[in-house]
N, C-alpha and C positions, 0 to 999 in steps of 0.2 A: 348271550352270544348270538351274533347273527348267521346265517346260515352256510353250507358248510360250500366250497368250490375247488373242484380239482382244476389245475390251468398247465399247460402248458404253455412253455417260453422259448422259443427261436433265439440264443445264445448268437453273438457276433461273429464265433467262425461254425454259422449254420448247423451246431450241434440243438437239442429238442430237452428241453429240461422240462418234468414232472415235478407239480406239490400237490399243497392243496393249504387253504385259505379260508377266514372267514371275511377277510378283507384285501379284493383283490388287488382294486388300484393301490392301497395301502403298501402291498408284498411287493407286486412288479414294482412300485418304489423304489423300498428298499435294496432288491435287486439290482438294482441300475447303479444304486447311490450310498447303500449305506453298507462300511465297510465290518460294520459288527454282527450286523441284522442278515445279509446276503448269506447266499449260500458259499461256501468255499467256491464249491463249481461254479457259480456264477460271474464267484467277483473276478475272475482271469477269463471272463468271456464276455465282457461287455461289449456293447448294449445290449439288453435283453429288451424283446417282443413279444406280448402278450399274442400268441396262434389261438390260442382254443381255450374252452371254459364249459365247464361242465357240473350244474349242481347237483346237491345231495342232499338228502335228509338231516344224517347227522354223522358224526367224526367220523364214526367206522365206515360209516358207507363212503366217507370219499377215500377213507385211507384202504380200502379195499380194490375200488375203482383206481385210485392212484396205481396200487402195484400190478395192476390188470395191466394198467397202459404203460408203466414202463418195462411189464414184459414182449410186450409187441415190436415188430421188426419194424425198422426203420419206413419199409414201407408202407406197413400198415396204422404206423402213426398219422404219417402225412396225408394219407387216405382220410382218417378221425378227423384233420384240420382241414381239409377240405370240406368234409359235408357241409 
């Protein structure tokens, strides 16, 4: 398994979706495109925008980092996509 990426995605009515990946262009893919694979929340928000990416060790560490940043306010995501 390749290595582990948390991403955030800029949803089409400007909402900020959280995962995490071992294959990113593969995911934001499927998010755009694929009606099994996507996430519920995503598939009623298309297009989705790959913002931000952030790797990790290994599973846990990104699915810990994941619920870090989807506890953060709205502000301080876009802050994250910016750096």
């Amino acid at each position: 398994m390749g290595q582990w990426t948390v991403y955030v995605l800029r949803c089409g009515d400007d909402s900020l979706y959280t995962g995490v990946t071992t294959d990113i262009e593969r995911r934001v893919n499927e998010h755009n495109h694929d009606n099994k694979l996507a996430s519920s929340y995503t598939r009623s928000r298309r297009p989705v925008k790959l913002v931000y990416t952030e790797a990790c060790d290994d599973h846990s560490q990104a699915l810990k980092r994941e619920m870090g940043i989807k506890k953060l306010k709205r502000k301080q995501k876009e802050a994250l996509i910016v750096k």
